[in-house]
C-alpha positions in Angstrom: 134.6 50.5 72.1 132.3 47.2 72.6 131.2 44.2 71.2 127.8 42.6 71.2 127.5 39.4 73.2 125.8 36.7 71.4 124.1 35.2 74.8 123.0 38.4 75.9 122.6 40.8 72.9 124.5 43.0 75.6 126.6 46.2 74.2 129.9 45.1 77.1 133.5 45.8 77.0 136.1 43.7 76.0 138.2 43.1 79.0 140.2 40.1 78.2 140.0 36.7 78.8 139.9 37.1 82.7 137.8 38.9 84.5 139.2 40.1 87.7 137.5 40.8 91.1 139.7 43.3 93.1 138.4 43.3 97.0 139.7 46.6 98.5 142.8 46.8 100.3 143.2 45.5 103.7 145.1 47.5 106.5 147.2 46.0 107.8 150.7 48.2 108.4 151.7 48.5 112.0 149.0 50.9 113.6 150.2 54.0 115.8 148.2 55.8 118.6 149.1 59.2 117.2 149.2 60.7 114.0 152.3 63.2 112.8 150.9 64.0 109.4 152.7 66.4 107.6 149.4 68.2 106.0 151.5 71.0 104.7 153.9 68.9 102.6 152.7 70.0 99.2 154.4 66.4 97.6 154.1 66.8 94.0 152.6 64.1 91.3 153.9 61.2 92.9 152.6 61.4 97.0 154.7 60.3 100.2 154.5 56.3 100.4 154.6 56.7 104.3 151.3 55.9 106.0 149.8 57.3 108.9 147.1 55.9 111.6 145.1 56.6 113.8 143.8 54.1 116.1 144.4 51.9 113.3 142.7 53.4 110.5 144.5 55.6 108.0 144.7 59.1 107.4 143.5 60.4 104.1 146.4 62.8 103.6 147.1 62.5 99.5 146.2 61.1 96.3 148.1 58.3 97.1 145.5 57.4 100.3 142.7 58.2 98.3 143.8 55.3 96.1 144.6 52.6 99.2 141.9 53.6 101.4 139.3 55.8 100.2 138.3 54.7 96.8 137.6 51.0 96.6 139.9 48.8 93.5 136.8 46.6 93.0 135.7 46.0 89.5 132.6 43.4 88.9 133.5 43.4 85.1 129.9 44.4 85.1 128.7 46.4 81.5 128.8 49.7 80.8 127.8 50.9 77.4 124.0 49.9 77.5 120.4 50.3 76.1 119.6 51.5 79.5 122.5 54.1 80.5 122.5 55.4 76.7 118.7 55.8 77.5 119.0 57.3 80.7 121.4 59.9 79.8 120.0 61.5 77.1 117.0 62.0 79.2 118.6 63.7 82.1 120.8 65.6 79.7 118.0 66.9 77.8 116.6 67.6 81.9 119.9 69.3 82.6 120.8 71.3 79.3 117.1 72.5 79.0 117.0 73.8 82.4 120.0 75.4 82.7 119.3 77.4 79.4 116.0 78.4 80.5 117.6 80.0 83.8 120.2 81.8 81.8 117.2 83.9 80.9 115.2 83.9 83.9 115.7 86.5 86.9 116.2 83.4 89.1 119.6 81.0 88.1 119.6 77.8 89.1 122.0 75.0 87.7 121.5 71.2 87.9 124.4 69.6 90.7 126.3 66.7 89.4 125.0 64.9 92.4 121.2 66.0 92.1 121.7 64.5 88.3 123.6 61.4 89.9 120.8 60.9 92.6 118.3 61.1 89.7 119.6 58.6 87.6 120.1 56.4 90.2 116.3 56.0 91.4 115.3 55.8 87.5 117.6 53.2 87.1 116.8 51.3 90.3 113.3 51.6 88.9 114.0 50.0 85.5 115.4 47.1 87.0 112.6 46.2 89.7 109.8 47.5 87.9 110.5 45.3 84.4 109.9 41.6 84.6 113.0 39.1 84.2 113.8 37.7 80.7 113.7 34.5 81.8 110.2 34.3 82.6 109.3 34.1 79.4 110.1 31.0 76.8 110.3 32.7 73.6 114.5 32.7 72.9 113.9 36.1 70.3 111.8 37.4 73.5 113.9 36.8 76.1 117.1 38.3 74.0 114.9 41.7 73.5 114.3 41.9 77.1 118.2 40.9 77.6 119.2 44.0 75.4 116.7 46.4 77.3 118.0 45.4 80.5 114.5 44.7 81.4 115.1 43.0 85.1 118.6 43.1 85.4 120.6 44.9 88.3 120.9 48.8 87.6 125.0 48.5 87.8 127.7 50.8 89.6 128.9 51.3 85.4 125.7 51.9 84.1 125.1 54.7 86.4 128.8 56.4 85.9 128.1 56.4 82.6 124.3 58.0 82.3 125.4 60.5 85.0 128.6 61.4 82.6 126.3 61.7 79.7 123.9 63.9 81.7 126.3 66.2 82.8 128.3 66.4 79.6 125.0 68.3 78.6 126.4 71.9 79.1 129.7 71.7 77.6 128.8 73.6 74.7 127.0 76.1 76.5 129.1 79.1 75.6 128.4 79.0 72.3 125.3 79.1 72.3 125.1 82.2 74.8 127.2 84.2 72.4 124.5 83.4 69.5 122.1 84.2 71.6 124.0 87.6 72.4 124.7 88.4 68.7 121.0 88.0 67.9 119.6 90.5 71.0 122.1 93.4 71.2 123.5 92.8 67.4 120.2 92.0 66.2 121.8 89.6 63.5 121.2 86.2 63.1 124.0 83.3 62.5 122.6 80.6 59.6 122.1 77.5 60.6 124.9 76.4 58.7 127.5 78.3 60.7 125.3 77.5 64.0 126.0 73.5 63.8 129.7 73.7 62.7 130.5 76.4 65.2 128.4 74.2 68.0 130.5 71.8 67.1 133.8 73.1 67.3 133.5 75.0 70.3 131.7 72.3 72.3 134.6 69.6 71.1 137.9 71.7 70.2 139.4 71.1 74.2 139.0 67.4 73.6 142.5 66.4 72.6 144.3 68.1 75.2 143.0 66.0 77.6 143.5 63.1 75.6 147.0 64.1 74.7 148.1 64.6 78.4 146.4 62.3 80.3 149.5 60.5 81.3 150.1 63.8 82.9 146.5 64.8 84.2 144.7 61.9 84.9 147.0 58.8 85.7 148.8 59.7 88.2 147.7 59.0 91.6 148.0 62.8 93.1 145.4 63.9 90.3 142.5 63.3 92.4 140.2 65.9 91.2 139.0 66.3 94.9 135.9 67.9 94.4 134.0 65.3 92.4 134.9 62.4 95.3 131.9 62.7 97.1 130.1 61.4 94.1 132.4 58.8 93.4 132.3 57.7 97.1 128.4 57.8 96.6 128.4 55.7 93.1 130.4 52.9 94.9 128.4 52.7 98.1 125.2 52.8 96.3 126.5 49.6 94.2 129.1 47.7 96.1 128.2 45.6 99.2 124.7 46.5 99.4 123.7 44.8 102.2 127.0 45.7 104.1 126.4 49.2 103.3 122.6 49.0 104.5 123.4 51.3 107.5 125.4 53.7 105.6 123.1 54.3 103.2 120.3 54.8 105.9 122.3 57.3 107.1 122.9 58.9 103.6 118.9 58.8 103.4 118.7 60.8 106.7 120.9 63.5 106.1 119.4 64.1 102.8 115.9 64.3 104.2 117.3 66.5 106.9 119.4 69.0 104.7 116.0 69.1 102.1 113.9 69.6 105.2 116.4 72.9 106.9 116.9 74.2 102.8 112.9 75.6 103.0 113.7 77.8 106.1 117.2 79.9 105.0 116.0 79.4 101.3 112.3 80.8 101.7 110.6 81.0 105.4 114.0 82.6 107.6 116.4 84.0 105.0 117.8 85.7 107.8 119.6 82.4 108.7 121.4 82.6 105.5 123.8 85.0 106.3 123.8 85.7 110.7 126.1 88.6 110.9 126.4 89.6 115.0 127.9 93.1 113.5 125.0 94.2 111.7 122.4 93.0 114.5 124.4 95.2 116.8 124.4 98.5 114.7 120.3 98.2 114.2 120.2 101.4 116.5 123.3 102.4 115.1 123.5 106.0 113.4 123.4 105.6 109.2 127.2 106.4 108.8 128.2 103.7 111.0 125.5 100.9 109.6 126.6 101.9 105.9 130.4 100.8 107.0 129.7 97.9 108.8 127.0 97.0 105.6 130.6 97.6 103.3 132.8 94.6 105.9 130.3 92.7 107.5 127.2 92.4 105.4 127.2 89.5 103.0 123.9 87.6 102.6 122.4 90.3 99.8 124.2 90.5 96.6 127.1 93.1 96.2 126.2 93.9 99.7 129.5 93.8 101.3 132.8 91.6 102.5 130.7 89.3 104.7 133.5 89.3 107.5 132.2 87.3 110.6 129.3 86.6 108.4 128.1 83.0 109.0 125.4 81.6 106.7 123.5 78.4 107.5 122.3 77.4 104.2 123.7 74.7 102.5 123.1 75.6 98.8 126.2 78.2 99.1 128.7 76.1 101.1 128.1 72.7 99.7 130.4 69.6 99.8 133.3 71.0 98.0 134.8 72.6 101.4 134.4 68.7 102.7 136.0 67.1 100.1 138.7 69.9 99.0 142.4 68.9 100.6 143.7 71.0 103.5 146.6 72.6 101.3 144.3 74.1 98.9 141.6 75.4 102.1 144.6 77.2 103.9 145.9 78.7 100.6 142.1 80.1 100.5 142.2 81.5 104.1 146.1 83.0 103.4 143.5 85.0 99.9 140.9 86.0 102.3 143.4 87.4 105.1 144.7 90.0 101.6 141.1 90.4 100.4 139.7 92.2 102.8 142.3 95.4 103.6 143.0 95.4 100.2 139.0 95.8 99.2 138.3 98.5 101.8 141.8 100.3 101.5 141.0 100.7 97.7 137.7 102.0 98.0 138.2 104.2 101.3 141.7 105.4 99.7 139.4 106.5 96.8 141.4 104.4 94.6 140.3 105.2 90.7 137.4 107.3 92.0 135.9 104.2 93.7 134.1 106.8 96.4 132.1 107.9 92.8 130.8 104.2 92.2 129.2 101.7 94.4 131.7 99.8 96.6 130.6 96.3 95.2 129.4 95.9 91.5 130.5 94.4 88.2 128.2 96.8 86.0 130.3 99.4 83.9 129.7 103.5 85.1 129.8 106.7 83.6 132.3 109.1 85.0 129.0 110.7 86.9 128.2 107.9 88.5 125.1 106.7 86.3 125.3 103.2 85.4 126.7 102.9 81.2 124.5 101.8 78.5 126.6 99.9 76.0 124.6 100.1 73.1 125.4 104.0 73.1 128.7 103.7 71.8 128.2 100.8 69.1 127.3 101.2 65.5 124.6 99.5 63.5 127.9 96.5 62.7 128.1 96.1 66.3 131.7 97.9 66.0 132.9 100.3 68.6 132.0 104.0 67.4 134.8 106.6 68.0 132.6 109.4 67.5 130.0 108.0 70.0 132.5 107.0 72.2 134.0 110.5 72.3 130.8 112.3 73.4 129.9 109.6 75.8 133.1 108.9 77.6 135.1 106.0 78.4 132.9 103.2 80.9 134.6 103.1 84.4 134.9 100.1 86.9 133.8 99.4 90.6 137.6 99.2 92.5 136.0 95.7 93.7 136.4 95.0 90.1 139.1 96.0 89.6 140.7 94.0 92.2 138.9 91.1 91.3 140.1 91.8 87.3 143.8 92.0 88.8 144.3 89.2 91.3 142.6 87.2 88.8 145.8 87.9 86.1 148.2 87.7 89.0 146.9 83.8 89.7 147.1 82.9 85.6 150.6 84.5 85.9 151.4 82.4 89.0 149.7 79.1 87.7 152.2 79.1 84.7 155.4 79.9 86.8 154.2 77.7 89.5 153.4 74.4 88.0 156.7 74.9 86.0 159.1 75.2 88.8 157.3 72.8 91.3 156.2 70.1 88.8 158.2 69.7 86.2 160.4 66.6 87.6 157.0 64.7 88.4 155.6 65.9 85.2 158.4 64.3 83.3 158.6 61.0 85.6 154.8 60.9 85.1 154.7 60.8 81.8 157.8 58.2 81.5 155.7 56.2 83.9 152.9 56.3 81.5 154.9 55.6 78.3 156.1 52.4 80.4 152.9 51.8 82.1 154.7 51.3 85.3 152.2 54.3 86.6 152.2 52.8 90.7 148.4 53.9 91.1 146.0 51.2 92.1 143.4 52.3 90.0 145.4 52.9 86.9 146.7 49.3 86.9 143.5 48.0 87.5 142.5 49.8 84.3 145.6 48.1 82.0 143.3 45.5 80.9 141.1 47.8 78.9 141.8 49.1 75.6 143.1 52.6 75.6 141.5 54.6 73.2 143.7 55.4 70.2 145.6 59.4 70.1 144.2 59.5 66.6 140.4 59.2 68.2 141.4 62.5 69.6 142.9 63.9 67.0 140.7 63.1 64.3 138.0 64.6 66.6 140.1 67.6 67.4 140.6 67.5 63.2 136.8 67.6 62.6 136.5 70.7 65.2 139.3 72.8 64.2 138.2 72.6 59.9 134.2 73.4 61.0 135.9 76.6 63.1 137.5 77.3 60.0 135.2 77.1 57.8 132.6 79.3 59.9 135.4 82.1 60.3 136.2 82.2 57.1 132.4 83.0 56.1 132.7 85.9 58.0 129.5 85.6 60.3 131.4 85.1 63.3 133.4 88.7 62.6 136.5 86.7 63.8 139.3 86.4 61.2 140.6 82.9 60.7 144.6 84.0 62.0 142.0 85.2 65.3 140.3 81.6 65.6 144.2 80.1 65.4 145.5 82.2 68.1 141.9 81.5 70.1 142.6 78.0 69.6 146.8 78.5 71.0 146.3 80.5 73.8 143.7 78.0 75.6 146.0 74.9 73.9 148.6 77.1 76.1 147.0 77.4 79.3 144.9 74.1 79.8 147.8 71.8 80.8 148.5 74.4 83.6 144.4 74.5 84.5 144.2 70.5 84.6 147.3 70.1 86.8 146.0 72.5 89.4 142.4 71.1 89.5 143.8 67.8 89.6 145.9 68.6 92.5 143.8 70.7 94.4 140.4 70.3 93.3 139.8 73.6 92.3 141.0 75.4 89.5 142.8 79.1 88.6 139.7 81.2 86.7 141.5 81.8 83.3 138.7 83.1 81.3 140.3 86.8 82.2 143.1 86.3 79.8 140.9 84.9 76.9 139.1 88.3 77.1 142.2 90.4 77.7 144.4 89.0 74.7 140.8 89.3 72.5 140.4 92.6 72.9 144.1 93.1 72.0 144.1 91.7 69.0 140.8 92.5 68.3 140.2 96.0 69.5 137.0 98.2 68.8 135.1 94.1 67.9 133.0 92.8 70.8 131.5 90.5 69.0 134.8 89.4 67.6 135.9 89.3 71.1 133.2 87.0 72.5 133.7 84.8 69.7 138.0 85.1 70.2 136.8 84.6 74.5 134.3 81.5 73.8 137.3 79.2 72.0 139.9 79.6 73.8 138.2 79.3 77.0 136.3 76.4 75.9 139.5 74.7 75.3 140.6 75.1 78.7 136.7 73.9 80.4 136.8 70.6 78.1 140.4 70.0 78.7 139.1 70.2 82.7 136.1 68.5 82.5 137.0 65.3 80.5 140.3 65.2 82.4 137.7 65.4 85.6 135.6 62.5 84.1 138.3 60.3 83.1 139.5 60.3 86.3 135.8 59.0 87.7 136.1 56.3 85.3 139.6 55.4 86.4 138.2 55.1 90.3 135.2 53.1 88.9 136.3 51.0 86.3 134.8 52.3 83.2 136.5 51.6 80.0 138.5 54.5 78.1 136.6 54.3 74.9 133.3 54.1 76.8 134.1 57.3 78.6 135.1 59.2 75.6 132.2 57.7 73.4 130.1 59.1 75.6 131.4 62.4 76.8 131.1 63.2 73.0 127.4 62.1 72.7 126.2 64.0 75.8 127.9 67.3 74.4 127.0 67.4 71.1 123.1 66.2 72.1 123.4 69.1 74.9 124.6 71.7 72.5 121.8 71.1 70.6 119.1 71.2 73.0 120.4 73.9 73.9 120.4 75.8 70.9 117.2 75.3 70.0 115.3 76.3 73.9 118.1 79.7 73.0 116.1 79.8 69.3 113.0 80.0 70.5 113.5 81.9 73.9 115.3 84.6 72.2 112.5 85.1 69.4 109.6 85.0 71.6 110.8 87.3 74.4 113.1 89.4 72.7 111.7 92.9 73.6 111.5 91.7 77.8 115.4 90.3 77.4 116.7 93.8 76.0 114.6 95.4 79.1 117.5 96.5 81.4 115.1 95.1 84.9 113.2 92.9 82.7 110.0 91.1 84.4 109.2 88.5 87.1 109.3 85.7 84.4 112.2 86.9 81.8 115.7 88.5 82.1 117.9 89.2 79.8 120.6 90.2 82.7 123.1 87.0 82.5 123.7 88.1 78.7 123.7 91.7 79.4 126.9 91.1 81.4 128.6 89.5 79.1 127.9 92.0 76.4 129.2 94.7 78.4 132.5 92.6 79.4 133.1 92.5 75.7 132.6 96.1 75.1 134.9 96.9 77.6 137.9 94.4 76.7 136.9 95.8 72.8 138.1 99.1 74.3 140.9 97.6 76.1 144.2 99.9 74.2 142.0 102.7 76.3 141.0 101.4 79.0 143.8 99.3 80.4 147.1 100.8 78.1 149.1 103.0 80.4 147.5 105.8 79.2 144.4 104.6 80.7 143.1 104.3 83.9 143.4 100.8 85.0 146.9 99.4 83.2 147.5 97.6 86.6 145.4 94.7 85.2 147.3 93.4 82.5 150.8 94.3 84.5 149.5 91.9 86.9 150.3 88.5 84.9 153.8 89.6 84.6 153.5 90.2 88.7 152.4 87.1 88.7 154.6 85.4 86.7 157.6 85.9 89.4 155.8 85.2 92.6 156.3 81.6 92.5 160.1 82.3 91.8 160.1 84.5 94.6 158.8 81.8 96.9 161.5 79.3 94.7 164.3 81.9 96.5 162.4 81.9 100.0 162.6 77.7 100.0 166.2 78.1 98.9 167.3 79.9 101.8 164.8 79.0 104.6 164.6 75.0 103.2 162.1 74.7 106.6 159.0 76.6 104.0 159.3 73.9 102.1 156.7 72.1 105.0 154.3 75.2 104.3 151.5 74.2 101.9 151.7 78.4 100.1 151.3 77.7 96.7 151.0 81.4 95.3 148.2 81.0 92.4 145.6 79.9 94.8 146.5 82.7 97.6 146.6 85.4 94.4 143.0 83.9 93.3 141.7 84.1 96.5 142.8 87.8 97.4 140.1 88.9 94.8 137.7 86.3 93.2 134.8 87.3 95.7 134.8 91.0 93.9 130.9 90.6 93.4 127.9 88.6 94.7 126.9 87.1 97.9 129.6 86.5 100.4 128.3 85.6 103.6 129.0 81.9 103.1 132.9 82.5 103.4 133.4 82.4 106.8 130.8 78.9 106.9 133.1 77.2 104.1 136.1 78.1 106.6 134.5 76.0 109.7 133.3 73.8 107.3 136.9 72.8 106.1 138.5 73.4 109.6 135.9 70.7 110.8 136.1 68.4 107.7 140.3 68.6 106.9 141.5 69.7 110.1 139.9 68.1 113.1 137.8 65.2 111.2 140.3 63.7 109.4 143.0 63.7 111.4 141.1 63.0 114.6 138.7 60.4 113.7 140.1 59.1 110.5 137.2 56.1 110.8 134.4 58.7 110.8 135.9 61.1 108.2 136.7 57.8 105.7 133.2 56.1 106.1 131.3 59.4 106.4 132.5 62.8 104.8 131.6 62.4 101.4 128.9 60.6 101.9 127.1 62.9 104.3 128.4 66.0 101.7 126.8 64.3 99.2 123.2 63.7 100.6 123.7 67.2 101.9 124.0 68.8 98.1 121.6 66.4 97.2 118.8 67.1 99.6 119.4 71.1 99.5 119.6 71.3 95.5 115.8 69.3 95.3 114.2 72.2 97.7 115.9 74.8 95.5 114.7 73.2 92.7 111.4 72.4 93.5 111.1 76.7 95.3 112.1 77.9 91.9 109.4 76.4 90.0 107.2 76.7 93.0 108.0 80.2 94.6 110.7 82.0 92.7 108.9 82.1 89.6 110.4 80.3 87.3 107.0 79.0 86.7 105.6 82.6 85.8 104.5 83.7 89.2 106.4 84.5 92.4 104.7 83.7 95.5 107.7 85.5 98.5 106.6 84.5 101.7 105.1 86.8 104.1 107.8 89.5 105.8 108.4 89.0 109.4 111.7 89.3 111.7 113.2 86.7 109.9 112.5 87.8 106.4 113.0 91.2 106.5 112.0 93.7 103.6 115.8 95.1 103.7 118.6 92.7 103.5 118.3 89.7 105.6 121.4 90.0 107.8 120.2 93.4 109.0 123.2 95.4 107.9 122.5 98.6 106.2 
């Protein structure tokens, strides 16, 4: 991993005898007025070698231009692993992971941005170095080698950062665990020794690990995985580092949009909420008779929660559109558009059709009804072993859905179908020339040859790791506490081992990801059925496989673009979990046995809520009774036919290419348009139709108009913006929102109405 160096009692990599200082790539192919970029060209692993310009500076088209133009080659040699990033991190991961537990039981969530953490660590680290004095002012040798190792005086380096930012937000890997235990002690009211707490923490935060290491010749070398949503904060590491005084102006400007977007946040966030969600519709039907207003408040209302479809909505607040629709490629935005154009007939034909009684329930809602309408209480049909009750269940009735859910439940199973069908038809050549590539290390990616001259980290690191993981699951289901049967844990384990691959390709390609938790739940409460608790347990594995699988993958690709060693990055990715998982365990501990009585309350109060966990309780009830529920015999047995639907949409569009060879130029690429027809089922929507101008602006015009200003500007600017909006949203929680204790709403006026904000019904 590192060696100490004797003149600087440093922890730095070994990189070989020569350290090299890669400049970034200068331009200079033949320059065209005019730019024919084929945007819908969906190219594989391996990108189109052809560049394009625009009044001489390159269009960002594919992984392959990230890699030339986008993401500077330059690596200082500078360290990595030190006293001050190891430091650093487990601060702001102990920041993060504390937080974000204490708002899964708060009525207000909030969750700590990558780039809020990287911003954070960055002034900290800045401070360290010009606020310490210089080793060499002093004489004594032992003195100055102290100060050395504490990096007192020494530049805060691009490394350093990645590497305390990685650790920080590593912090929440483990996080599902430790929401189930908290789960099984409220509406189970048993307790997990510590015993099985620490080795189950430590299997579910670590089991996805080895995937990622075993495929990363797959999901992280090749050029095309750019993991597309994290480059704004790449972007931002290296122009915070390299070429400081070069980049002087930039980061001026980085400064101003970040004051700017902080300043705006207080308005849509707190003082004009009606900003946050403009809908002309709803203004119009004010006057409006109430039938009228009530369908308008079903399509065009948005800004409220489960209010409606948002259509025509446009919000204005930055802390739901963010930088992803910036950085996310064109192929993957118009695939999202294609969803949306499905999603909204097929919402309001279901529920005006009075599709599975939908007229009985509200339109929007993910909470579980009775067959009158009431809303279901879960614990009404369980048994003192947390076991469904057939007796209970027969006087009470079987717990009936929202048709927005579902929808949402089905066009999630029909993108897991099409993910697996997809990837296999489209990307198996490059997935196999990829991996030859890597065997050879003849990979042609900039970045992963600048990376040759650092050592790999061994596959048996990641297996013994996975090893470690998959005997403390073993050990804790074979006790028994967990209620999940050892032959249960295996299959967990399988089925996410199954799916990840497919996950990482897709984020790596498009930046965003196909939700798979749906099938984690689905197969659990088959094989499980009438064991909710079994279920969640079952859910929490295998998913977790397929979120670590993502998020080293994700992380490992940062360190590729910025030069951080392999054994560095998994070191530390390791630390940051495991010290997260804990943190978090022990802020659940105490939470949980201090507020108990207000976290079963159904409302709850202005400080506590217990809602987040009732949720997921009531998810596992219903998958428990999943043979009745979504079996032929029941009422919604379209879900689970929907993988298998899935599964032959890509081969359909296979057939389509085959005899019109001219949709091969179309970027459809059928999991992301199936995801997208159903995955706003729930929650505030009125941000849609913003992220769509967003990403017309950003992919569309920007980048293919003004390649100089989109290179130079687009993360950067998306970055500050995040950056400036998720401070006031922090600071109005603790402030405002009561996370503190004590709200403090700000006065009602025409633009904070009493009703929803957007005016609708």
């Amino acid at each position: 991993m590192g060696e100490i160096d004797a003149s600087t009692n440093q922890i730095v990599e070994v990189i070989g005898d020569k350290q090299e200082h890669v400049t970034e790539k200068a331009v200079d192919s033949e320059i065209v007025e005019d730019s024919t970029v084929t945007d819908c060209q969906d190219a594989g692993f391996q990108g189109d070698d052809k560049e394009e310009y625009v009044k001489g500076d390159p269009v960002i088209r594919n992984g392959l231009d990230v890699s030339k133009f986008l993401v500077s080659t330059r690596d200082d040699g500078d360290p990595s692993l030190t006293f001050r990033s190891i430091v650093l991190g487990t601060i702001f991961t102990a920041l993060s992971s504390v937080i974000t537990m204490l708002y899964t039981f708060k009525p207000v969530e909030v969750s700590v941005s990558a780039v809020f953490l990287q911003l954070l660590v960055f002034v900290f680290g800045e401070a360290w170095a010009f606020g310490t004095p210089s080793p060499d002012r002093f004489k004594a040798p032992w003195l100055r080698k102290t100060l050395r190792f504490l990096n007192f005086g020494q530049p805060f380096g691009i490394k350093e950062h990645v590497v305390a930012s990685l650790i920080a937000s590593s912090g929440n890997n483990g996080l599902s665990g430790v929401e189930v235990y908290a789960i099984e002690r409220l509406f189970y009211d048993r307790s997990i020794s510590a015993t099985t707490a620490v080795l189950a923490t430590f299997s579910i935060s670590l089991c996805g690990f080895v995937l990622a290491g075993a495929l990363r010749s797959l999901i992280v070398y090749p050029a095309e995985m750019v993991y597309w949503s994290t480059l704004p904060q790449v972007v931002l590491f290296q122009k915070l580092h390299f070429n400081r005084k070069e980049n002087k102006e930039i980061l001026k400007k980085f400064g101003y949009a970040l004051g700017l977007a902080a300043a705006w946040e207080f308005f849509p966030a707190y003082i004009v909420p009606w900003v946050g969600g403009v809908s002309v519709f709803c203004l119009a039907s004010m006057k409006g008779p109430t039938n009228t207003r009530t369908i308008f408040s079903k399509v065009f209302g948005g800004v409220s929660s489960n209010e409606g479809m948002g259509l025509l909505n446009f919000s204005f607040d930055w802390q739901y559109i963010q930088s992803l629709y910036l950085s996310l490629p064109f192929k993957q935005q118009v695939n999202t558009w294609i969803g949306y154009i499905i999603w909204y007939p097929a919402m309001l034909g279901l529920y005006y059709s009075n599709t599975w009684n939908a007229k009985d329930f509200p339109f929007m809602s993910t909470s579980l009804f009775s067959s009158n309408g009431t809303t279901f209480t879960t614990t009404s049909i369980l048994n003192s072993k947390g076991t469904i009750d057939d007796a209970k269940l027969e006087a009470v009735g079987i717990p009936h859905l929202t048709s927005s859910t579902v929808w949402g439940y089905f066009t999630q199973n029909l993108a897991i179908g099409a993910l697996i069908s997809h990837v296999l038809i489209f990307y198996s050549k490059d997935m196999l020339l990829a991996w030859k590539q890597a065997r050879t290390r003849k990979q042609p990616d900039p970045h992963y040859q600048g990376m040759l001259k650092y050592r790999e980290v061994p596959q048996w690191w990641y297996m013994v790791l996975f090893g470690l993981a998959f005997i403390a699951g073993i050990i804790v289901t074979a006790k028994g506490e967990t209620t999940l049967p050892v032959w249960g844990y295996i299959i967990a384990l399988l089925l996410g081992a199954f799916i990840a691959p497919f996950s990482c390709i897709i984020y790596g390609l498009y930046g965003t990801g196909i939700g798979t938790n749906q099938i984690s739940k689905m197969v659990a409460g088959a094989v499980h059925p009438g064991r909710p608790l079994a279920n969640l347990y079952f859910a929490s594995w295998s998913h977790q496989v397929i979120l670590l699988a993502v998020n080293l993958s994700n992380w490992l690709k940062v360190g590729q673009y910025t030069k951080v060693p392999h054994r560095v990055m998994f070191a530390t990715q390791v630390y940051g979990t495991l010290l997260g998982a804990g943190l978090n365990y022990a802020v659940m501990t105490i939470i949980v046995t201090n507020e108990r009585e207000i976290l079963l309350n159904s409302t709850g109060n202005a400080i506590w809520s217990g809602s987040t966990l009732q949720s997921m309780n009531s998810q596992a009830i219903t998958w428990a009774l999943a043979k009745r529920i979504y079996s032929f015999s029941g009422n919604y047995w379209i879900v689970p036919i929907g993988l298998v639907i899935g599964l032959v949409l890509p081969m359909i569009h296979w057939a389509l290419n085959r005899v019109w060879p001219r949709m091969r130029n179309w970027p459809i690429n059928t999991p992301m348009i199936a995801l997208y027809a159903g995955v706003n089922y729930y929650g505030n929507t009125s941000w849609v139709w913003s992220s769509i101008a967003v990403g017309v602006f950003s992919q569309f015009w920007l980048r293919r108009r003004m390649p100089r200003i989109y290179n130079k500007y687009n993360y950067l600017i998306g970055a500050a913006m995040d950056g400036g909006s998720q401070i006031v949203i922090f600071i109005l929680s603790f402030a405002v929102f009561g996370a503190s204790g004590a709200s403090h709403p700000f006065p009602t006026w025409w633009g904070n109405p009493s009703t929803n904000a957007d005016y609708c019904l």
